[in-house]
C-alpha positions in Angstrom: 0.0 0.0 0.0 3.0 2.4 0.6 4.6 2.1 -2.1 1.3 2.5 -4.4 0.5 5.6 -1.9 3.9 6.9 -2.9 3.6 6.3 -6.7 0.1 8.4 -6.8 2.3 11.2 -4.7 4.5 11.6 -8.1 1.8 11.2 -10.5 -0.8 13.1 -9.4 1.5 16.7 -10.1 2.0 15.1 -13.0 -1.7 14.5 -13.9 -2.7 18.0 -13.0 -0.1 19.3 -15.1 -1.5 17.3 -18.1 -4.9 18.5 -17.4 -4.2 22.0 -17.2 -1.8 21.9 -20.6 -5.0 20.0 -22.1 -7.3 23.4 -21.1 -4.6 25.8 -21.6 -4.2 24.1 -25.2 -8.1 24.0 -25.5 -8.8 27.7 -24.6 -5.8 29.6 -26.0 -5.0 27.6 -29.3 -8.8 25.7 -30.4 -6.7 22.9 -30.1 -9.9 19.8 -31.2 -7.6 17.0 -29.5 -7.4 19.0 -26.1 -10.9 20.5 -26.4 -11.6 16.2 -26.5 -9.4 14.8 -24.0 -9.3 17.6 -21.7 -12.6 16.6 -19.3 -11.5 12.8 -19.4 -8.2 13.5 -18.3 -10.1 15.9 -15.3 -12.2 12.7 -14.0 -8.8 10.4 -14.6 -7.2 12.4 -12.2 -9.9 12.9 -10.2 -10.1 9.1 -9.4 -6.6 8.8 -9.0 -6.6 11.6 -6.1 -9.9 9.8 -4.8 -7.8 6.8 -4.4 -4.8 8.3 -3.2 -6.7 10.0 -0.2 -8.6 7.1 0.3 -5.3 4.5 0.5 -3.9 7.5 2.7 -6.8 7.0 5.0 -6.4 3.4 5.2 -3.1 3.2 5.8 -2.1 5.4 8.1 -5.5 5.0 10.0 -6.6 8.6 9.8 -8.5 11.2 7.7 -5.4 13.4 5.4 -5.6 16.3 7.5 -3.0 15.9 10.3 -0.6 18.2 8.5 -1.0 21.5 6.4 0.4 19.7 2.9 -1.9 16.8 3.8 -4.3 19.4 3.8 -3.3 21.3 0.7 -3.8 17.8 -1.0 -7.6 17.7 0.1 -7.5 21.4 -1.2 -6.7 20.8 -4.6 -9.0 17.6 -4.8 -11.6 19.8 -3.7 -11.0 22.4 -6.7 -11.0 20.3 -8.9 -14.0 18.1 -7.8 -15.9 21.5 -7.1 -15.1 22.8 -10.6 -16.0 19.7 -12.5 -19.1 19.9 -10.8 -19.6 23.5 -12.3 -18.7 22.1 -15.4 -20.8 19.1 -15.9 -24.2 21.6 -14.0 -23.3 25.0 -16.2 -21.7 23.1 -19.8 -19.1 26.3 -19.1 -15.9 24.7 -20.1 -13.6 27.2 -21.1 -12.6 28.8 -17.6 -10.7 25.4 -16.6 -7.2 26.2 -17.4 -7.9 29.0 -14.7 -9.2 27.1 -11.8 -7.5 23.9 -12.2 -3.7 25.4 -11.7 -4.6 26.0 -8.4 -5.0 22.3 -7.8 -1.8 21.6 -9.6 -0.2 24.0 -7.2 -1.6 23.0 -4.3 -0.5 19.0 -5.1 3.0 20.2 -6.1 3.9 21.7 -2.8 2.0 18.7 -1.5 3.8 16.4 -3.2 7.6 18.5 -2.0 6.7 18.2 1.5 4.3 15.3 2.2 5.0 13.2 5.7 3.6 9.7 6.4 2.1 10.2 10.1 1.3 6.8 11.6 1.2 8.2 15.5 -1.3 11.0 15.6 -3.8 11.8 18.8 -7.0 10.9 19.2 -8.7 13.7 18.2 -8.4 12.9 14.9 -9.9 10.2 14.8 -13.4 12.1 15.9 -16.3 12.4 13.8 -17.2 15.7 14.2 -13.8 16.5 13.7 -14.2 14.8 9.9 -17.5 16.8 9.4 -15.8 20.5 10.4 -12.7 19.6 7.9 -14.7 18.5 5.4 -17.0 21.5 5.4 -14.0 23.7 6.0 -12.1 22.7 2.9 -15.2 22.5 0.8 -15.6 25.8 1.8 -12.4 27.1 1.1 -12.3 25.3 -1.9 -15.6 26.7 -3.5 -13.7 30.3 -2.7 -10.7 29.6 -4.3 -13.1 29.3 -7.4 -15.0 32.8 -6.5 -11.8 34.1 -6.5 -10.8 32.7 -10.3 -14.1 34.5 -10.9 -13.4 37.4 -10.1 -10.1 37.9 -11.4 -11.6 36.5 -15.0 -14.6 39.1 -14.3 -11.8 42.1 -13.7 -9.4 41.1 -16.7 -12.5 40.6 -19.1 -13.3 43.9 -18.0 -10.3 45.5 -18.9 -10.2 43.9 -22.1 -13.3 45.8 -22.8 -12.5 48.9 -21.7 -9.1 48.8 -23.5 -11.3 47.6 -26.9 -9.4 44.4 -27.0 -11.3 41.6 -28.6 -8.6 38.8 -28.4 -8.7 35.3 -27.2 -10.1 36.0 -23.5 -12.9 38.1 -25.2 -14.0 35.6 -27.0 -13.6 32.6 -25.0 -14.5 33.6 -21.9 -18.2 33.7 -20.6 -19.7 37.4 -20.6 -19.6 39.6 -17.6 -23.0 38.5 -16.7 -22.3 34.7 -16.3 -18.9 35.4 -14.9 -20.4 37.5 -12.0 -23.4 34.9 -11.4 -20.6 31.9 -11.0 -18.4 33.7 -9.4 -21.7 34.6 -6.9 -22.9 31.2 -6.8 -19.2 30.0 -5.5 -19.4 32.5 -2.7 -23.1 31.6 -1.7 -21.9 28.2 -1.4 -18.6 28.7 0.5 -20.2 30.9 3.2 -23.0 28.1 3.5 -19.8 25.7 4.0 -17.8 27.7 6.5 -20.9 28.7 8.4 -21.1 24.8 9.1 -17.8 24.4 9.7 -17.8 27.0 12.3 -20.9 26.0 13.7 -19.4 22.0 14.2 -16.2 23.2 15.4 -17.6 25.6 18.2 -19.5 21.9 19.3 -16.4 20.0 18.6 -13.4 22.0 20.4 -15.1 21.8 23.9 -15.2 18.0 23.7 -11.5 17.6 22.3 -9.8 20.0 24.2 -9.6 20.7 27.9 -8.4 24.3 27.6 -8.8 26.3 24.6 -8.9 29.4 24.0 -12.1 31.5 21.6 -9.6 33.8 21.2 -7.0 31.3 19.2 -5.4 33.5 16.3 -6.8 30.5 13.4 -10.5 31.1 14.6 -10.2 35.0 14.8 -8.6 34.7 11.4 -11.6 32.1 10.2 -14.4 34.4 11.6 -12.7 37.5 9.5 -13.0 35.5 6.3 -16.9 34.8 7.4 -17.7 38.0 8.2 -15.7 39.5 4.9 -17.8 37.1 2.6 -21.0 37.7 4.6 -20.2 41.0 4.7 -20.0 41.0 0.6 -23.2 39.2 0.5 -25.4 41.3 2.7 -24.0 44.3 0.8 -24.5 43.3 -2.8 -28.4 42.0 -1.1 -29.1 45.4 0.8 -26.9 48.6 -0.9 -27.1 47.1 -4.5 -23.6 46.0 -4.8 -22.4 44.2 -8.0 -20.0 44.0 -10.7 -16.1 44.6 -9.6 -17.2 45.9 -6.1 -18.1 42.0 -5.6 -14.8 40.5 -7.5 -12.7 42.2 -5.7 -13.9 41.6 -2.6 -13.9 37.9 -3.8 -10.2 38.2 -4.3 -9.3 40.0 -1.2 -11.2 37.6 1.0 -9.8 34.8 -0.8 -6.1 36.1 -0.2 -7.1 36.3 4.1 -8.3 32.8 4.1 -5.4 31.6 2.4 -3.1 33.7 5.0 -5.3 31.9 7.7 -4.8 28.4 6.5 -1.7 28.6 5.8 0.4 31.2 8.2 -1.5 31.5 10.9 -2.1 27.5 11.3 1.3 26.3 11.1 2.7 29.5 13.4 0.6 31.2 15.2 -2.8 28.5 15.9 -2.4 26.7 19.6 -4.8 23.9 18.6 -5.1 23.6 14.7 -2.0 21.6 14.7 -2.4 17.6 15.3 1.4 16.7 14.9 
């Protein structure tokens, strides 16, 4: 089992990059052979990270999330999962090349830096604990994809205004769809995160004896909540819309990266499982 576990480790960058080159090929040269193979080669990696996280679970008798790059490996899954969900529901297919890198980037550094816990507390091995990850990095994972959004929103934009009718004009989705998916990612991650927050304030009391509210990763967490809800009460109540939204997509997108990433490997007290 290790040493399949440790083949999928190498492939999987691998597989991401071959996807990506597929959509890249597809959306900036009308390339028929990518534009064919490209959403194959999406599920064929897709199953291949399914099993990989699911022979890492097995193995090591705990859910992947005992370390940040364990983590960023569930990220990128979830990105890609997530978008070909959009895919398959909306038909959109041409915004792929710009969603999927993430994931690629996410497994690379996974793949750099990757340990093989066997000894890990208890607390991971807690339900609840599975359902407030889960929804977490669904959550996350459904921003990232706002955040694509937006910036394709703001660059299409700019193409406009500039009177430049290349390639990202006329592959892209309009404004209008782009601001509606972008939207509809956001909706969804706050959903997410409001259930992750809501099982993790039940969870922490019964895994930890002393803990603090005040822990730098939840005051980070309830920022990004707040920003997003913020962003959704405004565009609901004050008529917000357009690049007021996107960019507050991509803002809020950067702090929840800061707050899974610096603030839980430095600065959280009980985020960390290893």
């Amino acid at each position: 089992m290790t040493t399949l576990i440790d083949f999928l480790n190498i492939l999987l960058p691998i597989a991401y990059f071959a996807t990506v080159w597929a959509y890249a090929k597809a959306f900036f040269k009308y390339s028929p052979t990518a534009k064919k193979i490209k959403t194959p080669l999406l599920i064929a990696t897709l199953l291949c990270h399914g099993g990989y996280l699911l022979a890492r679970t097995v193995q090591f008798d705990h859910p992947p999330i005992t370390t940040i790059y364990e983590i960023m490996s569930v990220i990128a899954f979830s990105i890609a999962f997530s978008y070909r969900v959009i895919e398959y529901l909306t038909k959109t297919k041409n915004t792929g090349y710009f969603i999927l890198i993430l994931s690629f980037v996410f497994q690379l550094i996974s793949t750099f830096f990757i340990q093989d816990l066997t000894d890990v507390k208890s607390v991971l091995r807690s339900h609840l604990l599975g359902a407030h990850v889960i929804s977490a990095l669904l959550g996350y994972s459904a921003f990232a994809i706002s955040a694509v959004y937006g910036f394709l929103y703001l660059m299409l934009y700019h193409h406009i205004k500039s009177n430049r009718f290349g390639i990202v004009y006329e592959n892209l989705p309009n404004l209008e769809k782009l601001e509606g998916l972008a939207l509809a990612a956001v909706l969804s991650g706050f959903v997410l995160l409001t259930i992750a927050i809501g099982v993790g304030l039940i969870w922490l009391p019964r895994a930890f004896s002393t803990f603090s509210y005040f822990d730098p990763k939840l005051i980070g967490t309830v920022i990004v909540w707040a920003m997003y809800g913020g962003g959704l009460i405004s565009k609901r109540a004050v008529g917000w819309q357009g690049r007021k939204i996107m960019i507050l997509s991509i803002v809020a997108f950067t702090v929840s990266m800061f707050s899974l990433t610096i603030i839980n490997i430095f600065f959280s007290g009980f985020h960390r499982f290893y």
